[in-house]
Rosetta silent file (secondary structure, phi, psi, omega in degrees, C-alpha in Angstrom):
SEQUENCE: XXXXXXXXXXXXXXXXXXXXXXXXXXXXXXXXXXXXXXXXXXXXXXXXXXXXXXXXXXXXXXXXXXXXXXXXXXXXXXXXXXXXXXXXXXXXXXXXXXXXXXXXXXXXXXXXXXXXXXXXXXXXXXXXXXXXXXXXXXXXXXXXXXXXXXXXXXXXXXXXXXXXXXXXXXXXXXXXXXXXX
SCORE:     score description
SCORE:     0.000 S_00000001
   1 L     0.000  -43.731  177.442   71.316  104.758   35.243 S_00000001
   2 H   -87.067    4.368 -171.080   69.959  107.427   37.532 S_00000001
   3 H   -80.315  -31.209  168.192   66.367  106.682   37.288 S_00000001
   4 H   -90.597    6.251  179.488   66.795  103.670   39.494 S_00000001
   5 H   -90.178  -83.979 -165.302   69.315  105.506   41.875 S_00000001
   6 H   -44.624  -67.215 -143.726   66.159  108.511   41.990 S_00000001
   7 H   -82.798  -12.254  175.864   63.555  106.158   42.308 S_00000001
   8 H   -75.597  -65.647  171.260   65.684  104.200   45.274 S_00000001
   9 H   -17.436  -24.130  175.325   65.601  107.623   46.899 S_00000001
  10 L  -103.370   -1.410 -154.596   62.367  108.044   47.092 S_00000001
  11 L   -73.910  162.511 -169.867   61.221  104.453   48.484 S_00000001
  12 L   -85.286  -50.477  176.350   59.315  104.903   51.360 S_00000001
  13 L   -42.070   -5.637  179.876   61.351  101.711   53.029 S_00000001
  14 L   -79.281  -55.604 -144.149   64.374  104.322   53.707 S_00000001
  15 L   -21.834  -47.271  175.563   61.772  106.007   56.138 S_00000001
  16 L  -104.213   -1.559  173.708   62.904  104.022   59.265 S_00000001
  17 L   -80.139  136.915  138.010   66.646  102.783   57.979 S_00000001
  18 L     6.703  124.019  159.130   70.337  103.718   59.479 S_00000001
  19 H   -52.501  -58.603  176.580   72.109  106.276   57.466 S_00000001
  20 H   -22.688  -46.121 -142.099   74.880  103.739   57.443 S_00000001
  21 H   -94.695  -75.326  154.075   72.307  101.133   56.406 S_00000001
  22 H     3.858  -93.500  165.129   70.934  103.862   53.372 S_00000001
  23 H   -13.926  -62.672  176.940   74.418  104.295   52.257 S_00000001
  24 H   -91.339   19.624  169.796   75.376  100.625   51.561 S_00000001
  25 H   -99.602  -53.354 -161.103   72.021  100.189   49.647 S_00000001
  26 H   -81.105    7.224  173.280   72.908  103.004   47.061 S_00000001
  27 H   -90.252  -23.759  160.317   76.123  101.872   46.966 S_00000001
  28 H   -46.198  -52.248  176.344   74.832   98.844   45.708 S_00000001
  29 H   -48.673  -60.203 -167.694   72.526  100.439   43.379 S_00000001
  30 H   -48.429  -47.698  179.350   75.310  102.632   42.007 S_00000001
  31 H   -37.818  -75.582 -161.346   77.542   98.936   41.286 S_00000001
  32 H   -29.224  -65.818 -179.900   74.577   97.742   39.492 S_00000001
  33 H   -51.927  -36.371  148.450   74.407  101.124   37.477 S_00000001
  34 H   -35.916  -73.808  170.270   78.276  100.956   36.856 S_00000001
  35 L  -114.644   44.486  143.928   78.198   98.418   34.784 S_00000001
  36 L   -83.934   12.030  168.712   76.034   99.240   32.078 S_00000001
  37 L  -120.313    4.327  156.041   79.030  101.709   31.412 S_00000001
  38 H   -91.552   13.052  172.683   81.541   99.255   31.466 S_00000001
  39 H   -91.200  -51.917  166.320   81.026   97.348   28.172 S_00000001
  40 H   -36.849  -62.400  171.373   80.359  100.299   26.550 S_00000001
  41 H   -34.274  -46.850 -160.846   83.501  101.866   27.901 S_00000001
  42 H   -74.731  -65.161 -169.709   85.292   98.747   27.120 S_00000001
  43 H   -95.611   -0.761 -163.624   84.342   98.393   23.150 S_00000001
  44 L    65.253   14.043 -174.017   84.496  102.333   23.072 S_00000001
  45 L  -102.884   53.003  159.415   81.300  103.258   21.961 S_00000001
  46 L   -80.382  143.360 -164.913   80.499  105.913   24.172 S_00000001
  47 L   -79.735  159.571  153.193   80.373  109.361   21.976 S_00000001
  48 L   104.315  -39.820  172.270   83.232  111.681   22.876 S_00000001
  49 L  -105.034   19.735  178.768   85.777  109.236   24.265 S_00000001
  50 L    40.956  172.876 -173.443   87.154  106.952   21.831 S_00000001
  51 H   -76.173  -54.427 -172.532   88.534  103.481   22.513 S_00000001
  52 H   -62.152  -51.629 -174.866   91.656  104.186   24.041 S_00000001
  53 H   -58.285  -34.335 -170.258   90.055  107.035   26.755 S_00000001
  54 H   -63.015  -36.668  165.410   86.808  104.217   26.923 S_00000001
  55 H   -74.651  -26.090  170.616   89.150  101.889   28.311 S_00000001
  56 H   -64.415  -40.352 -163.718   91.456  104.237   30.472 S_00000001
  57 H   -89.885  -41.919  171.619   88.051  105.588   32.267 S_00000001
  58 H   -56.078  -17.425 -167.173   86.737  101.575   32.092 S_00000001
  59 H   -82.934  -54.628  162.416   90.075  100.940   34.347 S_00000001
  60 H   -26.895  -63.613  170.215   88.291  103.769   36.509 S_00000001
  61 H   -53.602  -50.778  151.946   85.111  102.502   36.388 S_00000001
  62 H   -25.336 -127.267 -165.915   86.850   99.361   37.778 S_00000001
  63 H   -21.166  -35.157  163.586   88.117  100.633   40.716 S_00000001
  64 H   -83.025  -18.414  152.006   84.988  102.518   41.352 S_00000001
  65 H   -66.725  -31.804  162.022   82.969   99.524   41.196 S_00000001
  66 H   -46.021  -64.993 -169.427   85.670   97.887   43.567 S_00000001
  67 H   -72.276  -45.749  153.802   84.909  100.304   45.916 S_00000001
  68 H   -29.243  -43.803  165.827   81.511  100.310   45.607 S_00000001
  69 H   -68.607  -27.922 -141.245   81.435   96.774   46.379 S_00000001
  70 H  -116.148  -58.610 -174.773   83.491   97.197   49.242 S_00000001
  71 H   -44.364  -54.198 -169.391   81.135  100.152   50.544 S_00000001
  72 L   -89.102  -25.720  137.355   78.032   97.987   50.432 S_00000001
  73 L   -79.095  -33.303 -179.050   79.413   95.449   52.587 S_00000001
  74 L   -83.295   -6.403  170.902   80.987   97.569   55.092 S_00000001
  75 L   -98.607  -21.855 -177.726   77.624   99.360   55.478 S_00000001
  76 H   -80.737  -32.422  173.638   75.696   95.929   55.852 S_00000001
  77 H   -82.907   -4.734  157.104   78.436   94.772   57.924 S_00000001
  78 H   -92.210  -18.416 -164.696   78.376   97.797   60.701 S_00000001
  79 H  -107.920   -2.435  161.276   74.604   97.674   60.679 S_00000001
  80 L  -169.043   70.721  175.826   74.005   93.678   60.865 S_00000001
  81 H   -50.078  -15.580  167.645   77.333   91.593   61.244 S_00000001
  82 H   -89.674  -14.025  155.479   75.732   88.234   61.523 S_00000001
  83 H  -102.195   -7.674  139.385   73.982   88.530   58.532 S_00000001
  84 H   -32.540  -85.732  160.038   77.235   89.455   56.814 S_00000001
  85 H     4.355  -81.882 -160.092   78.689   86.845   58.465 S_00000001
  86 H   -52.331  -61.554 -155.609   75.824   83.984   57.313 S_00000001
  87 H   -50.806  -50.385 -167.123   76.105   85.581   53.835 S_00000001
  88 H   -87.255    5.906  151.828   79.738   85.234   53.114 S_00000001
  89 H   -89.460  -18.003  151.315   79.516   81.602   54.434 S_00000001
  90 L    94.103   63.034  134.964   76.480   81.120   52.062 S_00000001
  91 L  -126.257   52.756  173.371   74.087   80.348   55.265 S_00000001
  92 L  -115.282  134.196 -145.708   72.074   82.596   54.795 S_00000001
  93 L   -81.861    0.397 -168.169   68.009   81.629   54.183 S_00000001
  94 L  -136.773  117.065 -177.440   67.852   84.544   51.182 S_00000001
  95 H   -70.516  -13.743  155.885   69.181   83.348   48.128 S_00000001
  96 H   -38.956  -29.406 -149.842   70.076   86.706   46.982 S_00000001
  97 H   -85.364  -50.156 -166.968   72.624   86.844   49.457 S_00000001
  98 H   -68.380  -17.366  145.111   75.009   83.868   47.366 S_00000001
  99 H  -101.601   50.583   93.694   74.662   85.694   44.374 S_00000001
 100 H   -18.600  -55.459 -159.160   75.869   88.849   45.990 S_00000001
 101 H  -101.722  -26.142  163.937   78.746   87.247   47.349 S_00000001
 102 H   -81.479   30.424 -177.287   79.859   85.435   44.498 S_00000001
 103 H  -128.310  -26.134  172.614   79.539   88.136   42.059 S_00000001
 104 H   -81.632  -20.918  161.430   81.458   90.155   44.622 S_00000001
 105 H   -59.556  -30.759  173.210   84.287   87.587   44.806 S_00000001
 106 H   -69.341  -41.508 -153.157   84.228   87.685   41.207 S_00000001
 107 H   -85.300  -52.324  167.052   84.570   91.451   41.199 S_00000001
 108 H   -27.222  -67.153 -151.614   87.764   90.748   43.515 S_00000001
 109 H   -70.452  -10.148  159.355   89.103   88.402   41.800 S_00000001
 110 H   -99.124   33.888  153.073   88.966   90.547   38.529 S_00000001
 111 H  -125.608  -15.224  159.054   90.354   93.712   39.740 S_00000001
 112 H   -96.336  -42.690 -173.255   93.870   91.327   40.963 S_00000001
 113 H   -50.105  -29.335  146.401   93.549   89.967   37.779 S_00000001
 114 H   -24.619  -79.207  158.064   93.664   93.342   36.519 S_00000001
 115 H   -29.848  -30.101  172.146   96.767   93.968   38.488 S_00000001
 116 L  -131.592   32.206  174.003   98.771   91.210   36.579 S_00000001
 117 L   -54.252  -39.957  161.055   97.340   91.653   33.442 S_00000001
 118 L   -71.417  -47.317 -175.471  100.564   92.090   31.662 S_00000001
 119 L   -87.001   37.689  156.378  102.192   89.049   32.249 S_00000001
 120 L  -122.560  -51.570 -173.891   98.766   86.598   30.726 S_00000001
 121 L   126.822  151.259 -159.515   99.369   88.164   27.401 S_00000001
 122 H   -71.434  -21.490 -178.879   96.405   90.523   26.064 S_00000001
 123 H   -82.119  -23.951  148.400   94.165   87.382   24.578 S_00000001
 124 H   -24.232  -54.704 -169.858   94.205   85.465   28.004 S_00000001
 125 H   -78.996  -71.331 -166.718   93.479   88.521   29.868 S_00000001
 126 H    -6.560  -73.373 -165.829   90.551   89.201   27.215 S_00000001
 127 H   -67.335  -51.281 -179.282   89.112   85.994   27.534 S_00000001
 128 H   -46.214  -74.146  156.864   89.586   85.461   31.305 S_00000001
 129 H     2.143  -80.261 -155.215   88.532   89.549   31.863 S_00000001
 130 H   -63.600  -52.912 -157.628   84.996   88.778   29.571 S_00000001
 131 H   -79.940   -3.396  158.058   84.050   85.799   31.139 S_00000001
 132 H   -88.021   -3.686  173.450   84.322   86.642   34.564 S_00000001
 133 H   -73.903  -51.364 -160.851   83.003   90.127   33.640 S_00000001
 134 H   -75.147  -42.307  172.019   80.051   88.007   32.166 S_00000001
 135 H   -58.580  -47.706  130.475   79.450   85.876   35.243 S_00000001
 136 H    -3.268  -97.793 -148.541   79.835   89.383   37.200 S_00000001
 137 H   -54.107  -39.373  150.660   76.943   90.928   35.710 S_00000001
 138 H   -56.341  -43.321  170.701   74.443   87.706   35.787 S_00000001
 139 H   -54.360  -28.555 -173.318   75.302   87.321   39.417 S_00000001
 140 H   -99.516  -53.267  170.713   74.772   90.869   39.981 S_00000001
 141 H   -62.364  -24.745 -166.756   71.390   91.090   38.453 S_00000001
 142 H   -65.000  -49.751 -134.087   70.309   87.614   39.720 S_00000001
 143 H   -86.938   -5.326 -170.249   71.398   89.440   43.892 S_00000001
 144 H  -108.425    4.161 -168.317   69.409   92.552   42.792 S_00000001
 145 H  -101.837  -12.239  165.811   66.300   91.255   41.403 S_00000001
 146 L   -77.127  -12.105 -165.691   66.004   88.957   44.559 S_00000001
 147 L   -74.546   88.011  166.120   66.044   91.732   46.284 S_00000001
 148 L   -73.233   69.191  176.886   63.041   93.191   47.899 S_00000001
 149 L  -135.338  -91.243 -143.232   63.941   96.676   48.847 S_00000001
 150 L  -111.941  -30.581  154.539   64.149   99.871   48.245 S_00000001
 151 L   -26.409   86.935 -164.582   64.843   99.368   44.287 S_00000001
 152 L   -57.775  130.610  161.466   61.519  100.350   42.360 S_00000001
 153 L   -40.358  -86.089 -164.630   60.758   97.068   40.786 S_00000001
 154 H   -55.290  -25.950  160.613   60.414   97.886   37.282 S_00000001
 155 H  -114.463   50.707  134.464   63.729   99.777   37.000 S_00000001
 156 H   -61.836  -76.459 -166.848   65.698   96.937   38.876 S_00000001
 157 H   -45.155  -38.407  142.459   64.217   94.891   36.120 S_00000001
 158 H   -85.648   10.896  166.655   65.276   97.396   33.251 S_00000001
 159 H   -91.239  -70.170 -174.295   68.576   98.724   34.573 S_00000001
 160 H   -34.193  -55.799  158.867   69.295   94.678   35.090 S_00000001
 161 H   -37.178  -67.778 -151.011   67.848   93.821   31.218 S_00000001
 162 H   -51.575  -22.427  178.050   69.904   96.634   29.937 S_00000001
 163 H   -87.489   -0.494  169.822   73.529   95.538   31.683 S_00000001
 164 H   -84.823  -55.192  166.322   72.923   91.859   30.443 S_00000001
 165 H     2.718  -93.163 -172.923   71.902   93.575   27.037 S_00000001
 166 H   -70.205  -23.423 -175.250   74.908   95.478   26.426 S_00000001
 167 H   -88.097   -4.807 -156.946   77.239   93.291   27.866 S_00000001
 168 H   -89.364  -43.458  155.734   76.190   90.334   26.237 S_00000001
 169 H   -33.624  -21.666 -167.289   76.046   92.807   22.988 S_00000001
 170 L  -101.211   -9.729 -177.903   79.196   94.040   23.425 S_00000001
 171 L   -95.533  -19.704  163.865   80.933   90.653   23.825 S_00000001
 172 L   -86.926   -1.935  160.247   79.635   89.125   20.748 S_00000001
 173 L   -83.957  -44.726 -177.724   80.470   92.077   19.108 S_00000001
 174 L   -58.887   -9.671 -178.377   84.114   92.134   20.255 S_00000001
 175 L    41.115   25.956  166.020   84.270   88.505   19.099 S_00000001
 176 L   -14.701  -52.091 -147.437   86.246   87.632   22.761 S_00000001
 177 L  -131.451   21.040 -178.180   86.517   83.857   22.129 S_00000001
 178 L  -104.645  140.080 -176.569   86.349   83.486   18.142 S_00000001
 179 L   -64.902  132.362 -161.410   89.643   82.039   16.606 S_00000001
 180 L  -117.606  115.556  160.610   91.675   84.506   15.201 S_00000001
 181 L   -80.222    0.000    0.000   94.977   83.796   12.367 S_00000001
């Protein structure tokens, strides 16, 4: 997780960008880097926390990914509102940008889902949860591996392997959608 946060740090391509502009790249980064700890979090196998803290701190992890998200627009959007703009109407010429914005729409729309999570009953909310979790995390590797910037190519491409990895590991472990008596 930090090796591509270090190695964004170092890119040479910061040399002439906006703090602002800086900012909402690593905030990006950081998303990405997020959730390879939420499946883990999620099925509990991080050492030290068990399942119930791996899910109170995944509820965390949420909300910090929320923000994250939130961060990485509002820095693209003070430093170039019309390609905000283009993006979240999906006319914008860089296909990265529509999965960005649906994987952040996704991201929304699973942190209200969060929010009413008691009243779908917990195997709704599972299933709804994983598979928009799973759609999440393809969408999110698809917007960063389109990306040419400041990411060192090879660990976009293995921080992105490893959160499809584990999440796709962690959902077939968790058996999400297999019929239960």
């Amino acid at each position: 997780m930090l090796g591509p946060l270090g190695l964004a740090a170092t890119s040479p391509l910061l040399q002439w960008r906006q703090p602002v502009y800086i900012a909402a790249g690593f905030a990006g980064v950081l998303g990405l880097a997020l959730m390879l700890l939420q499946p883990l979090l999620a099925a509990g196998l991080l050492p030290g926390l068990g399942p119930v803290r791996g899910r109170r701190v995944h509820r965390w992890i949420g909300g910090l990914l929320v923000a994250s998200v939130v961060l990485h627009v509002l820095g693209l959007w003070i430093t170039s509102p019309p390609d905000v703009i283009d993006a979240l109407l999906f006319r914008s010429p860089t296909p990265f940008s529509v999965w960005g914005v649906l994987a952040m729409w996704l991201i929304f729309a699973t942190a209200v889902l969060a929010l009413v999570r008691r009243r779908l009953g917990p195997k709704l909310w599972r299933r709804l949860h994983t598979t928009l979790a799973l759609f999440i995390v393809a969408g999110s590797a698809l917007h960063a591996l389109l990306i040419d910037g400041t990411m060192e190519v090879l660990s976009k491409w293995a921080l992105s392997a490893l959160v499809l990895a584990v999440t796709a590991k962690v959902i077939v472990d968790l058996r999400i959608w297999a019929r239960r008596r």
